[in-house]
Structures are given as structure tokens and as C-alpha cells.
C-alpha angles and dihedrals in degrees: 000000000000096000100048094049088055091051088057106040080053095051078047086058103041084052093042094216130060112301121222079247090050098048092044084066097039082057090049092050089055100045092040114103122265129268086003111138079242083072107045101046089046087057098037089040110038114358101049095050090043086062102053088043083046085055093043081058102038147337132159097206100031122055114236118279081016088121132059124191115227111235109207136119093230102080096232127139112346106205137029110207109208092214100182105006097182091058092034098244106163127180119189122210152194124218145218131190123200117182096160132055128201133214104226112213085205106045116009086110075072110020102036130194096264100052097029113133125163134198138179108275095220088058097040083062096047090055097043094042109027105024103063097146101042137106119230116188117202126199112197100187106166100173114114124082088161089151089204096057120076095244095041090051093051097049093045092062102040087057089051097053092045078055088227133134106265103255129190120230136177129186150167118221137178149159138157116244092260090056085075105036094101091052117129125210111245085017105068102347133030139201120239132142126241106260096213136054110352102013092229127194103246136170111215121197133171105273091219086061083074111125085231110032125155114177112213107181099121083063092056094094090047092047093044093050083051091051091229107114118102 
């Protein structure tokens, strides 16, 4: 599988834009289980360095050559930002990828289609509680309402059910453990539960309540033309 995932991040470079092989895998990481070892070895492996190779094209936030993926077998932190490379100034993330969005029939009067992000409520915990010090990096890339592909077709209908026009988004967001320590349920999170598969315990929040938050739509044209949007 390693093989086959450099062969392909090479034939990505030598194109310069997302290749249909590429895209293919990108396809397989986002329908994979979570937390399978599927997963995780399509992120660490592939996804992870096709986005650094994706920034080195083209970003429209993070200069070229700005992010570094971390190659280790831990699954600590993905990335390293050299924030200011000529003083030394690193910062390492990690990093989250949504490409769906959810209409929430408890709290999309607070957490609305087109900011609603989830995560599991046990990591976002871990993140608020015992992570004080570290970076966490969050892509919002709501694009695709493919309705044959498994995130098109979920977009698509959350958008249906919110009875709202379909509407494409892209962010940035960010924030360090200690940013949302102060955070209230009801307030700025709130507990719900995934409707499908697993039923997970999950806390959802608006992505552009992000302590760090920097909205990039209007680059989506420019990024799709690039072939460097997920």
C-alpha cells in the first residue's frame, strides 16, 4: 500500500494538481471507518502528505513549502508550520478534515448547516481538558453534492432537510487546547449524538466560532481550476 500511495503522490507532483488516482484515494480515506487502521494508514500515508504537496501548489492561506508533514508511525501531531522560518518559529498540528455537513434536528437553530461541524465528544475533551499546549488545525471543505458519491450525497441531503439552497463553503480553522478551555455547553458546544452508523456521542459547534477561523470560498474557483481542492 505504501508503495502504491508514493507512486501516486509522485505522478500528483509531476502534474502539479490532483490526479483522477489520486482522487480515487482521496475518495477511499473519506469513506473508510473510523478509527480502522484503513483509516489511519490512508491519512498518515497518503492524505496527510497530499496535502502538504496540495500547499506547495497552491494555497490560498499558507505560502508554498509553509507546511511539513510529520513522518512518524505514532500518530501524533501531522503537520509542522514553519511560522516564521528565518527566526525558527515552528508550530506542530494536528489536523481535521470535514467534507460533509449535517443538519442537526436538535441544534441546527444554533449550529446551522453551513457552519456545522461534529466531533467525537471523548476527543474533543481531550483536546479542551488535557491538551492545553497543543495546535489543532480544522478544514472545513464543504464542495461536493455528487450525489453518487458518499459526501455529495450527504450534503445534498442535509441541505435538503434544513430546506436550504445547497451552498459551497471552504475554511481554515484553528485553535491550541487552552483557546477553548473557557467554552460552555449550550453556550458554545453542544452535546448531540451521530444519527447514522455507530450512534457516537459527539459535541457539534459553528466552525466560524473557532478562535482562529479564516473563511476562504471565494478561493474555491481558483483552487478547483488548480486541482487542488479535496
Amino acid at each position: 500500500m505504501k508503495k502504491t500511495f508514493m507512486a501516486v503522490l509522485r505522478e500528483v507532483i509531476a502534474a502539479e494538481r490532483i490526479t483522477d488516482s489520486a482522487r480515487r484515494l482521496v475518495n477511499q480515506a473519506l469513506n473508510a471507518y473510523s478509527n480502522t487502521q484503513e483509516k489511519k494508514d490512508l491519512y498518515k500515508g497518503f492524505m496527510e502528505p497530499l496535502k502538504s504537496i496540495c500547499i506547495q501548489i497552491w494555497d490560498p492561506f499558507f505560502p508554498p513549502g509553509s507546511i511539513e508533514t510529520i513522518k512518524d508511525d505514532n500518530y501524533g501531531p501531522d503537520f509542522r508550520y514553519h511560522y516564521r522560518r528565518e527566526t525558527g518559529i515552528n508550530i506542530d498540528l494536528d489536523w481535521k478534515l470535514f467534507v460533509t455537513t449535517f443538519y442537526d434536528p436538535l441544534w441546527h437553530q444554533f449550529v446551522p448547516v453551513d457552519q456545522y461541524v461534529s466531533m467525537s465528544k471523548k476527543q474533543f475533551s481531550r483536546y479542551k481538558e488535557e491538551q492545553p499546549s497543543e495546535w489543532f488545525w480544522l478544514e472545513r471543505n464543504i464542495t461536493n453534492f455528487d450525489t453518487s458519491t458518499f459526501a455529495g450525497n450527504r450534503n445534498a441531503k442535509a441541505f435538503s432537510y434544513a430546506n436550504v439552497e445547497k451552498k459551497e463553503s471552504w475554511a481554515y480553522g484553528g485553535f491550541r487546547g487552552d483557546m477553548i478551555g473557557n467554552w460552555q455547553e449550550g453556550k458554545d458546544y453542544f452535546n448531540s449524538q451521530l444519527i447514522n452508523g455507530s450512534r457516537e456521542d459527539v459535541v457539534v459547534f459553528r466552525f466560524d466560532s473557532l478562535p482562529i477561523y479564516k473563511n476562504l470560498t471565494e478561493f474555491i474557483p481558483t483552487a478547483r481550476e488548480k486541482g487542488v481542492l479535496f
